[in-house]
Every structure is written in structure tokens, then in C-alpha cells.
N, C-alpha and C positions, 0 to 999 in steps of 0.2 A: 417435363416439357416435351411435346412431339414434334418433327419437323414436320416441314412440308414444302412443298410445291416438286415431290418427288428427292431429296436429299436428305442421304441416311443421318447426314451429322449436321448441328447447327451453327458452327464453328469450326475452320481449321483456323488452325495458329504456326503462322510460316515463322520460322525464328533464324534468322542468317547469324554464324557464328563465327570467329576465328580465334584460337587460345585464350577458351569463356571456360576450361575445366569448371574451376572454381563456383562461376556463381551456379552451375545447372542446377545441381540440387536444391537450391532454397527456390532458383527462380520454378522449376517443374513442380514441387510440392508450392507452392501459394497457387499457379495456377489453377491445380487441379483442385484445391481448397474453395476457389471462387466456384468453379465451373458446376463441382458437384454442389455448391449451397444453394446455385443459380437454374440446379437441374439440365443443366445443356449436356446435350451427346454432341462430344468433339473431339478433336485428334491435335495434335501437337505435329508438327514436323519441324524437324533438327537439321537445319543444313551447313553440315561443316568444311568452312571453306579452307581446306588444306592447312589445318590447326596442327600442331604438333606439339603440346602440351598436352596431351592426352586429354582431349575435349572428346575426341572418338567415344574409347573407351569408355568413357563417362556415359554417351549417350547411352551404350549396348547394354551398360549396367544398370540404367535408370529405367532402360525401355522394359527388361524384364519381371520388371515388379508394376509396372505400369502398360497394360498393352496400348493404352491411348498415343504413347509416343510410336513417332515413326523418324527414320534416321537418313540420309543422303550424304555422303562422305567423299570431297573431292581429290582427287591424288595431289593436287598443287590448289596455290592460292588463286582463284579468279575473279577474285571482287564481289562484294555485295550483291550486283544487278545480276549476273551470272546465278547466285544462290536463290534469289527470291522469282529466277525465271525457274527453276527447276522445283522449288516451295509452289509456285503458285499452280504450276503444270501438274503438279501430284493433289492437290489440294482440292479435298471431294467436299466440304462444306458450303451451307447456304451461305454465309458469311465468312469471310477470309479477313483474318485481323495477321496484322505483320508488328513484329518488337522485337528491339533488342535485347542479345542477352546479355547485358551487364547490372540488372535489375535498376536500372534508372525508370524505367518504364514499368509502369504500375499495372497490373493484371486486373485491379479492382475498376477499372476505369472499361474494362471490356462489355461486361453489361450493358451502360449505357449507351455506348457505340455500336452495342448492335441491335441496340431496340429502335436508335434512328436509323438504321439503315434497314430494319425490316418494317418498324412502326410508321415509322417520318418518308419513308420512299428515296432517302439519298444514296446515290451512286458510290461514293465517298466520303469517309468523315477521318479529318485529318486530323492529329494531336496538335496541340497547341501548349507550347508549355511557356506561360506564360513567365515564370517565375524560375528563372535559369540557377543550375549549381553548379555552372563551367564557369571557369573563367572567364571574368567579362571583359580582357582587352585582348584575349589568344580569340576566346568565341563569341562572345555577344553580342559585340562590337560589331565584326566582320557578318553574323548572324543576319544581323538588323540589316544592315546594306544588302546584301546580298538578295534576304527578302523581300526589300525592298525593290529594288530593280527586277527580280521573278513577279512580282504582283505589276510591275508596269508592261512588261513583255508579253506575260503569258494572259493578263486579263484574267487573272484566278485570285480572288480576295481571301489572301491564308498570309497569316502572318508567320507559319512555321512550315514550308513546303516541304524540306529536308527532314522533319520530324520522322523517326522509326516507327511510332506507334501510329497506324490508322487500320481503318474498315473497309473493309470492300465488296460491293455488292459482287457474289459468284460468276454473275456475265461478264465484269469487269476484265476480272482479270485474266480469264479465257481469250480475251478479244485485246488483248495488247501483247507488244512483246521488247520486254525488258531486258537491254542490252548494255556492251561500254560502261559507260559511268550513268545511266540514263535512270539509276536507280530514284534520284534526286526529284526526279520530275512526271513523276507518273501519273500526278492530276494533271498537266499538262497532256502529256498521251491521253491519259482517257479522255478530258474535254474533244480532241482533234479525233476521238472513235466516235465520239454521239454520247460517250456520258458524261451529263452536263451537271447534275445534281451534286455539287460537291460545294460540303459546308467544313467548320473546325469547331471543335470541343476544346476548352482550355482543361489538360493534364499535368497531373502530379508528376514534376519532376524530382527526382533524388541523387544522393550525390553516388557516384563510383564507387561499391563497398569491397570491388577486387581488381587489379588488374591496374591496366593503364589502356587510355582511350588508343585507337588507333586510326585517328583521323588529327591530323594538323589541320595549321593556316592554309597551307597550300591548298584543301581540299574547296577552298573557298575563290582560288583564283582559277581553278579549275571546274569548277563548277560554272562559270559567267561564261566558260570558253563553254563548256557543254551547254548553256542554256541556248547563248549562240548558234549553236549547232541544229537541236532539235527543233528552234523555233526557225529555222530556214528550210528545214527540211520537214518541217508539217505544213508551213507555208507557202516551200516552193516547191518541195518535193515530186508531187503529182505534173508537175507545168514547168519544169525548170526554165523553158524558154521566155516564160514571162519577168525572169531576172534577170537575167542574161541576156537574151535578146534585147530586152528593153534599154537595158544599161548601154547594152555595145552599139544600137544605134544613136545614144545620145553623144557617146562619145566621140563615135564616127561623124555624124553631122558637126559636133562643134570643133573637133579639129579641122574638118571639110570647110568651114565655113571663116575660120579666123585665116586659114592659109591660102583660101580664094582669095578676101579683103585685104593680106599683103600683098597678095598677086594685083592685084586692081589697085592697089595704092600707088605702087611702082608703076605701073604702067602710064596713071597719071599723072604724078610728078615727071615723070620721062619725058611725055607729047608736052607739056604744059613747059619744059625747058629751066624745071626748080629741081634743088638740087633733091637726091633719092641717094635713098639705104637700099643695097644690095640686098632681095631676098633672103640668100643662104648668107648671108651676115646679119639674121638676125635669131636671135636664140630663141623668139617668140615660134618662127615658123616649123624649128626641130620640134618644139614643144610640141604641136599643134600634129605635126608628122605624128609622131610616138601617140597621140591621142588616137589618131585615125586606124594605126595600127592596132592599140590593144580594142577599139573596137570592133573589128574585125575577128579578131581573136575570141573574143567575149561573144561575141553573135554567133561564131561556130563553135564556141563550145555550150551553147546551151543548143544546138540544132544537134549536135551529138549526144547530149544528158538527154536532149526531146527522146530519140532514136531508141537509146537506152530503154526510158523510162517505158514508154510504148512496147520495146520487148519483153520488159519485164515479167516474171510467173505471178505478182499480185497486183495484176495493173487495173484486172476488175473484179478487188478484194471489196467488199462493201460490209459492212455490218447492220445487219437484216434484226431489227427489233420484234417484228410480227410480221403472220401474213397469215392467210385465209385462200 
């Protein structure tokens, strides 16, 4: 197979790792089993994310019999997004496939995920594993929810967002950048870049054959917090005054406006000689105060995010598809 559109390899394969020793060998020999039946020129890359089970070691050893691999070795642990921002930054392939390496993610599956994404024109193709071998009230459970509320937020029809195993067209992921825990949500970033093309393939999942997972429940209550996150700030991010502002003057008018109406009520009852409620003896009008305040508050601090966001060094970042 030749490449083209100038890209010496056809594939890289970003692989983010943490005390994986164990599975490297069988998972880098099936790889390379697929790659060479499939005829693809590609490269491996190993990112180990401050493993100390000698996952290193393993790499150095595997890479020398093998020049396809290549290796990136962090002093400490910095998470997933960290590893696959520094995979994807090294990664010279016309197709960029990302997998775990606990061999739950099937290598046989990579062919067809990159024939839609050089055959079919998608931006993205995300694994989909329909048929789980995690526990289904620790994961599947929480899975399902979760995916469920990412498909209502993000407007991205994937039933597996979090899946390890996907495709990515080489522009992709030059033109994003994956940070925090934000690893979860990268079809969201690229849709908010301009690539819109993202589909899912249903993959073979398998069960753990070394090791233990190192993702709990929590990684699922923190993840609703981070989807929170990047969908305000793909959404407001550019314009923060349009939340802020907006918010702080509804709030400032309707506090403005209930503590006028007990101002004028009083005054009424007062001339008219019926009996009246002492403004400041009514809990309604503090209420109403504390309203007027925080939108005040709320209105200047999106005229400072404005300020900010306006000095910013990527304030006219754009991503330029063509041009002539």
C-alpha cells in the first residue's frame, strides 16, 4: 500500500499507557501482524505515563527488534489527555488511530476504521463497543447515563464518547488541543474546530487479560463536571459576556424591580392610611438587594473575561480548511 497526500506512514498508533508491562508484547506483535497483512507503513507510539512497573523498559526492549515503535516516557503520572496530547503532536501518520493498552481493544478493527476515514471522508470514527465485559453495575450502568447526557449536550450521536479505540483524520488532531481530563471528549473539540464528519463503528470488546482497570465510578462523576466545563467554554468561551452579562442583568433588573414594587406598595398603603409592612422588615426586599448585587457582580465579571478573552494570543486562532 502507498501513502499519499504527501505522508510517509499510513497510520500512527498513539497508545497512552500506565503499568500496561504486561500486555505490550502480545498487544505490539498482533499489531504489527494486522498492519503487515494489511500492507500499511506505520509507526506505533508508546506514551508512558509515569508507569513504574517497568512498562518503560518493556518499551526499549520491544522497540529494538521492532523499529516501527516509538517511545515518550513521562517522569510522573499526568493523565491520559496529557499522553495522547504529546502521541498526537509526535504522530506523522495520514490516519491517527488511539487504543488502549490493556488488549481490550482489538487491533483487527483498525483497517476498517481507516478505510472510512480515507474511503468514506469522516473526520472521526469512534469505537462503539456495543457488547461490554466491564462490569455492568461499577460500568455500564453509569456508561449508559453518562452517554446519554454527552449525546444531549454535545449534539454528537455516539453511543460510546469515552471509547479508547478511534480514527482520526491527521488535520484532526493537529488543530485541537487536549488538555485536563478533556481526553473524554474530543469529538466534542473537533466538532467546535469545524470537523463535523464524525460517525461510530460497533467494536470488539474483550475482557482484561492482565492488570487491573485504573479508572473507577468516580471517573464518571467527573467527567459530567468536565463535560460541563468544555461545553461553556466552546460555547461561551469566545464571548463570555454574552453569559455573564446576560445573566447579571436579568438578575439586576429583577431584584431592581421586586424592591421598587415594595417601595411603592409602602408608600401606598402609607398615603391611602391602611395599615403597612416596614420595607426592611421584609425578607422579600434583602432577597431582592442580594439579587441586584450578584448581578452586578456577574456583569463585571464577564466585562473582565470580555477584556481577558480580547487579549488573548489565540483570539484570531481560526482553522483555515483551503484557500487559493
Amino acid at each position: 500500500m502507498t501513502t499519499k497526500d504527501n505522508f510517509d506512514k499510513d497510520i500512527s498508533i498513539v497508545i497512552p499507557l500506565f503499568n500496561e508491562a504486561e500486555s505490550l508484547p502480545e498487544l505490539t506483535g498482533w499489531i504489527r501482524s494486522v498492519m503487515e497483512r494489511e500492507g500499511f507503513v506505520y509507526e506505533i507510539i508508546m506514551v508512558d505515563d509515569g508507569s513504574n512497573d517497568g512498562s518503560w523498559d518493556e518499551i526499549i526492549s520491544l522497540s529494538r527488534s521492532d523499529n516501527a515503535i516509538r517511545g515518550i516516557s513521562f517522569r510522573r503520572n499526568y493523565g491520559k489527555s496529557a499522553a495522547l496530547y504529546c502521541g498526537f503532536k509526535a504522530a506523522e501518520g495520514r490516519v491517527v488511530i488511539t487504543m488502549d493498552a490493556d488488549l481490550q481493544d482489538s487491533p483487527e478493527e483498525i483497517p476498517e476504521m481507516y478505510r472510512m476515514i480515507t474511503g468514506d471522508g469522516y473526520d472521526i470514527v469512534s469505537g462503539w463497543k456495543q457488547h461490554r465485559k466491564d462490569n455492568k453495575l461499577t460500568k455500564n450502568l453509569p456508561s449508559k447515563l453518562y452517554n446519554a447526557t454527552a449525546r444531549k449536550i454535545t449534539g454528537i450521536r455516539l453511543h460510546d464518547m469515552n471509547c479508547g479505540l478511534k480514527a482520526y483524520r491527521h488535520e484532526v488532531v493537529k488543530n485541537i488541543e487536549v488538555y485536563g481530563e478533556m481526553h473524554r471528549f474530543i469529538p466534542y473539540m473537533a466538532k467546535n474546530a469545524g470537523f463535523t464528519k464524525i460517525t461510530e463503528k460497533p467494536v470488539h470488546h474483550q475482557k482484561r487479560k492482565y492488570g487491573k482497570s485504573k479508572f473507577g465510578v468516580s471517573r464518571f462523576i467527573n467527567g459530567s463536571l468536565d463535560l460541563l466545563s468544555i461545553w461553556f467554554l466552546c460555547t461561551f468561551g469566545k464571548n463570555p459576556m454574552h453569559f455573564f452579562g446576560l445573566t447579571g442583568i436579568f438578575m439586576f433588573l429583577a431584584g431592581g424591580i421586586i424592591a421598587v414594587w415594595l417601595i411603592v406598595s409602602k408608600l401606598v398603603h402609607q398615603a391611602g392610611g391602611m395599615d403597612f409592612r416596614p420595607v426592611t422588615e421584609q425578607p422579600l426586599f434583602y432577597l431582592a438587594l442580594v439579587s441586584v448585587l450578584i448581578g452586578v457582580q456577574l456583569f463585571l465579571s464577564g466585562f473582565i473575561s470580555e477584556l481577558v478573552s480580547r487579549n488573548s494570543s489565540d483570539r484570531n486562532h481560526y482553522n483555515i480548511k483551503d484557500s487559493f
